[in-house]
KEMI-620223 format. One record per residue (C-alpha): residue number from 1; z, x negated, y. Coordinates in steps of 0.02 Angstrom, whole numbers, always signed. Each point is the difference from the previous one (the first is absolute). Layout:
N
{pos=NUM	pz=Z	px=X	py=Y} $
...
***
This chain:
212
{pos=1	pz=-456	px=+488	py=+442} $
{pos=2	pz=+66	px=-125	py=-133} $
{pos=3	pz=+110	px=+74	py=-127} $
{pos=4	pz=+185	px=-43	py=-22} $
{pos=5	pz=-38	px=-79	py=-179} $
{pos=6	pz=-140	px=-109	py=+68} $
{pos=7	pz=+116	px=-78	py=+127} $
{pos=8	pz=+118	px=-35	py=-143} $
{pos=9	pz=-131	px=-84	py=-100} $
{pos=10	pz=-52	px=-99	py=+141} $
{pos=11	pz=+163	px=-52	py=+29} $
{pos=12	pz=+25	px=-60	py=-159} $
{pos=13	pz=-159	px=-87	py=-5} $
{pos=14	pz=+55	px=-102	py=+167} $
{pos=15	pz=+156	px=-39	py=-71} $
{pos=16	pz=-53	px=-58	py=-172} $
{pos=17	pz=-157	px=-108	py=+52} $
{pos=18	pz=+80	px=-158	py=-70} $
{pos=19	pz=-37	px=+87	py=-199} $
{pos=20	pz=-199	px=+1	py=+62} $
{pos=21	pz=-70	px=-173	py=-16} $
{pos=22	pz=-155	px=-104	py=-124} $
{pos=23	pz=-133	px=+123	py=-33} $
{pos=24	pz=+48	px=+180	py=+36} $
{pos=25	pz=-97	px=+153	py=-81} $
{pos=26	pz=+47	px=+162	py=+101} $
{pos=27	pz=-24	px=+143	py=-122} $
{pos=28	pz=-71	px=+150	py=+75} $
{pos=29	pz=+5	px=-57	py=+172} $
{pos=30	pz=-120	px=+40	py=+136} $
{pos=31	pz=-101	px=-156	py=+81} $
{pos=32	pz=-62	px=+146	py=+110} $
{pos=33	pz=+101	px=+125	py=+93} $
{pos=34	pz=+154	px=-51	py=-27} $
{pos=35	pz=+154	px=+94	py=+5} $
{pos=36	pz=+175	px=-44	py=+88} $
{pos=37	pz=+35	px=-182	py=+119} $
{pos=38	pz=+39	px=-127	py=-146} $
{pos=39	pz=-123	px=-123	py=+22} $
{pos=40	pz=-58	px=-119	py=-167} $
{pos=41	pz=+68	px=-169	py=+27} $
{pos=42	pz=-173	px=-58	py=-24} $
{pos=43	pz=+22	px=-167	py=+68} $
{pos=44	pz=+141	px=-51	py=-89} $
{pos=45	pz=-74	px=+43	py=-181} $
{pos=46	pz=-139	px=-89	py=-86} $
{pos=47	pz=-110	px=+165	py=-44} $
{pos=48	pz=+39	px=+181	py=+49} $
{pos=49	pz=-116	px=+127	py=-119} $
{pos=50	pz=-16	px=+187	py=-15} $
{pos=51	pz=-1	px=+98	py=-132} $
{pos=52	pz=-72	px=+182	py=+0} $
{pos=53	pz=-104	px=+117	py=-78} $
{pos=54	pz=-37	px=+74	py=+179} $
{pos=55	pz=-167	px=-90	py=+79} $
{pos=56	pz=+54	px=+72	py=+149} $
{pos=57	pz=+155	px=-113	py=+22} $
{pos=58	pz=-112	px=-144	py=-18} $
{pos=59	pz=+76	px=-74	py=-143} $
{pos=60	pz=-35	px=-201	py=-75} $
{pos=61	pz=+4	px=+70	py=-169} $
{pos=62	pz=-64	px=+189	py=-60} $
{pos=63	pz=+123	px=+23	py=-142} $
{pos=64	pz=+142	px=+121	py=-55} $
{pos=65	pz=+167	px=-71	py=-21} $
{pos=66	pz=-2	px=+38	py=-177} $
{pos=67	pz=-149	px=-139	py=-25} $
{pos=68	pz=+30	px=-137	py=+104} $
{pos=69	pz=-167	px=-138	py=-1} $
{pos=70	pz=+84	px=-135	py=+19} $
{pos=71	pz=+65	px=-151	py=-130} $
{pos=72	pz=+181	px=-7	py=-65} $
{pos=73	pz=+122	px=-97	py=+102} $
{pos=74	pz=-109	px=+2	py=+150} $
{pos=75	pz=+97	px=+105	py=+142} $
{pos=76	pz=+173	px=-66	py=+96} $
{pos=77	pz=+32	px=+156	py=+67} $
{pos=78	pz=-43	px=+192	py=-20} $
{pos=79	pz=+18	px=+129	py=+121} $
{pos=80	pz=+33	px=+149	py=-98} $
{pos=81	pz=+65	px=+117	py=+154} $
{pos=82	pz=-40	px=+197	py=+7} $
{pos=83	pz=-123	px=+1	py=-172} $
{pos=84	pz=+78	px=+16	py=-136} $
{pos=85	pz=+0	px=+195	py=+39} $
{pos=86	pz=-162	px=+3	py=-14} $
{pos=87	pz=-41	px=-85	py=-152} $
{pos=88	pz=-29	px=+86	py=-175} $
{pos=89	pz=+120	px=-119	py=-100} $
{pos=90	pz=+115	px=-118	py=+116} $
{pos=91	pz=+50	px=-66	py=-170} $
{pos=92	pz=-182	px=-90	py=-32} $
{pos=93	pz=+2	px=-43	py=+186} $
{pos=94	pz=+158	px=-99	py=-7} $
{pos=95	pz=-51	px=-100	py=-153} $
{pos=96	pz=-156	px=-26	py=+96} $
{pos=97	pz=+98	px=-58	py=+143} $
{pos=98	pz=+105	px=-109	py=-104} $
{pos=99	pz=-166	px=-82	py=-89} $
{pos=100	pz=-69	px=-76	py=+148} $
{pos=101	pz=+153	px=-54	py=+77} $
{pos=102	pz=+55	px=-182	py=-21} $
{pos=103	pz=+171	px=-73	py=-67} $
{pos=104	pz=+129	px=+85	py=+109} $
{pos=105	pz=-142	px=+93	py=+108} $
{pos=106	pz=+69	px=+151	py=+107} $
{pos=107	pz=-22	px=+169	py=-10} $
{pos=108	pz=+30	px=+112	py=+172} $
{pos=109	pz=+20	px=+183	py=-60} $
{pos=110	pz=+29	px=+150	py=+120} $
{pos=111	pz=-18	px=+184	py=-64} $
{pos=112	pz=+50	px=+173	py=+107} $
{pos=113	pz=+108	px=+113	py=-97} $
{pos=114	pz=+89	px=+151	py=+106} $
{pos=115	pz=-168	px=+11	py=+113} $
{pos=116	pz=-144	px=+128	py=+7} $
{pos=117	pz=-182	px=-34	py=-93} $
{pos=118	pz=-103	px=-113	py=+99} $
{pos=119	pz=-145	px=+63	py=+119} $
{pos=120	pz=-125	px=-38	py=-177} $
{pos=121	pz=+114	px=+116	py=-97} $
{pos=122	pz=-137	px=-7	py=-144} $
{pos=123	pz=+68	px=-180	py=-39} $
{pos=124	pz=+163	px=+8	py=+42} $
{pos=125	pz=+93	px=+28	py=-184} $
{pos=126	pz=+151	px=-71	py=-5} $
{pos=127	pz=+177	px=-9	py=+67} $
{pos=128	pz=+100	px=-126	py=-126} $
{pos=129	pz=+204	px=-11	py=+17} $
{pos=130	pz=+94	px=-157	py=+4} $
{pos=131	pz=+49	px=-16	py=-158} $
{pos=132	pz=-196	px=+17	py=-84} $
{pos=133	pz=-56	px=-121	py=+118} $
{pos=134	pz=+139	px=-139	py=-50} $
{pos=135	pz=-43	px=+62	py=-197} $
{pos=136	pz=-197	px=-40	py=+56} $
{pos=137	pz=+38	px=-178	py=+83} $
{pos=138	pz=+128	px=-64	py=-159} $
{pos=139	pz=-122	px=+72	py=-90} $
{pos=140	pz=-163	px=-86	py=+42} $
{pos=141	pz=+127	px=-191	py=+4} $
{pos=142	pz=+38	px=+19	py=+177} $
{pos=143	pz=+156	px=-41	py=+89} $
{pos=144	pz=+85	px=+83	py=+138} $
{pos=145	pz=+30	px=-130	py=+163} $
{pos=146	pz=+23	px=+144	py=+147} $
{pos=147	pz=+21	px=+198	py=-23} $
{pos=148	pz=+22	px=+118	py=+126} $
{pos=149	pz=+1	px=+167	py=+36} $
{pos=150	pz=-111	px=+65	py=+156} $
{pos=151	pz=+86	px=+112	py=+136} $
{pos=152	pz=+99	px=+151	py=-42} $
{pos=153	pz=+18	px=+184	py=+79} $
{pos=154	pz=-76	px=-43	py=+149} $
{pos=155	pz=-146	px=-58	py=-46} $
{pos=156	pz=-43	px=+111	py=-133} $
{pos=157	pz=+37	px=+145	py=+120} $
{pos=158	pz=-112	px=-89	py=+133} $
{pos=159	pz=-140	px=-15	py=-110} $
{pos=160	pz=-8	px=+167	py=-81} $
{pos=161	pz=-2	px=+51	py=+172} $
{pos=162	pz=-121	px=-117	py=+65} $
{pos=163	pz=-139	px=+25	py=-127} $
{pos=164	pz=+52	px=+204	py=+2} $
{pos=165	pz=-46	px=+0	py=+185} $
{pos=166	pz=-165	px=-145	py=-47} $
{pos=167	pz=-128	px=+30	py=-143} $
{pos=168	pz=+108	px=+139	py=-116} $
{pos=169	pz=-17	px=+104	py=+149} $
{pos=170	pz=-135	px=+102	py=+71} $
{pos=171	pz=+41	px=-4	py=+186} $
{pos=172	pz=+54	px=-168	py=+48} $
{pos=173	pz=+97	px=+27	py=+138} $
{pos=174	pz=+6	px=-145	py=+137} $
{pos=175	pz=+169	px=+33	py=+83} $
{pos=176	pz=+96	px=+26	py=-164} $
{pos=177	pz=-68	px=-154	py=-64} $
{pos=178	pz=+64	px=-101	py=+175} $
{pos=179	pz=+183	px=+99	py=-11} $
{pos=180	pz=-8	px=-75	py=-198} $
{pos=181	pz=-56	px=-164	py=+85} $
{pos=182	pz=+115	px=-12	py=+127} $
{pos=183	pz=+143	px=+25	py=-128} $
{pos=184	pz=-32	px=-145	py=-115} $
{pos=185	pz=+157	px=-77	py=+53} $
{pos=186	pz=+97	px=+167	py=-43} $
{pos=187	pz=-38	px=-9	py=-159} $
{pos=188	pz=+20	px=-165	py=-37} $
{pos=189	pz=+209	px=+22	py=+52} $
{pos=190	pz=-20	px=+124	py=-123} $
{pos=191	pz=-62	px=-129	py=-127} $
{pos=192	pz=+140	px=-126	py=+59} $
{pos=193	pz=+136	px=+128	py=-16} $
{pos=194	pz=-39	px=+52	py=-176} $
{pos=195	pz=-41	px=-154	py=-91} $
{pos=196	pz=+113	px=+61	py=-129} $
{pos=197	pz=-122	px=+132	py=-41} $
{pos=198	pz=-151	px=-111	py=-16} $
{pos=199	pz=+41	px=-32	py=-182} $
{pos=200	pz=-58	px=+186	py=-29} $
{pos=201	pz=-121	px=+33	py=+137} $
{pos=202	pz=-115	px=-125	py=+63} $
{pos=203	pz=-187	px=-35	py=+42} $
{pos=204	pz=-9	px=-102	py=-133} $
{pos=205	pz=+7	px=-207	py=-56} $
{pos=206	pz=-25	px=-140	py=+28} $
{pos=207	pz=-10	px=-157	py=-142} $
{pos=208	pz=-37	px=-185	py=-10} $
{pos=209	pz=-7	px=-64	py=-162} $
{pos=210	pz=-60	px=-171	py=-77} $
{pos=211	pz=-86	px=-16	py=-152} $
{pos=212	pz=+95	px=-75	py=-157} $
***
């Protein structure tokens, strides 16, 4: 069952494919197994590349975000989307980031906030707010095109229940997990109804940012 955040992030992937284009490096995304419906826009890109330090994912390039291999100015645009809680200082990542991008290359950052740790808990370190992700961007000489904030009561609740009933449980039960299912819409009125609200509880954000 996909989670409520991974629709969102999908959804924002679908609706901002026009910021993916030249050479693309996906940071930490899987080649293999991957997760959610957005589908790379492979033929509309000249090169699509992964970047992991997990073999298993099948990656074009074994390398942490931190240490990027390739030359300065080399990248149009970086997918940057559910890492940077993972990574031991986002602050060398972005300057890495920003390094191999070219003149006005784009950034597409996503990172959960009001959600649970992720099945690989071990890695999972971060939840950064709003405001120290903007200070991180300006920071590392990136503007700000598109912000926004993912979901809202709804979809936090959903998810905390979702992954309560999933792997942080010990008996995954099969018909609470449908009734959950079955009420995706439910929750997502609740999301409509209290937009207001996102500002202090989301799943998290979303960013595209070009470099300066």
């Amino acid at each position: 069952m996909r989670s409520y955040r991974r629709y969102l992030l999908d959804s924002f992937l679908k609706s901002n494919i026009k910021f993916i284009r030249g050479d693309v490096l996906d940071v930490g995304g899987n080649k293999k197994n991957k997760r959610g419906s957005f589908v790379p826009p492979i033929k509309r890109v000249s090169s699509w590349r992964y970047l992991n330090i997990d073999i298993n994912t099948d990656p074009d390039i074994i390398a942490s975000a931190e240490k990027i291999p390739l030359n300065d100015n080399s990248i149009n645009t970086v997918l940057f989307t559910e890492v940077i809680e993972y990574i031991k200082s986002p602050d060398d990542a972005l300057k890495e980031i920003r390094r191999i991008l070219r003149k006005d290359g784009c950034l597409i950052l996503t990172s959960p906030f009001l959600h649970p740790f992720h099945a690989d808990f071990e890695h999972d370190r971060f939840r950064i707010t709003e405001s120290a992700l903007r200070e991180l961007l300006i920071e590392n000489q990136f503007k700000i095109i598109k912000f926004n904030k993912m979901g809202g009561p709804g979809s936090v609740i959903y998810d905390i229940l979702r992954i309560s009933l999933g792997y942080a449980g010990k008996n995954n039960s099969k018909v609470l997990n449908f009734v959950l299912q079955k009420s995706f819409r439910f929750f997502a009125f609740i999301d409509k109804k209290t937009k207001k609200q996102s500002k202090y509880v989301n799943t998290g954000y979303s960013f595209i940012a070009s470099k300066i």
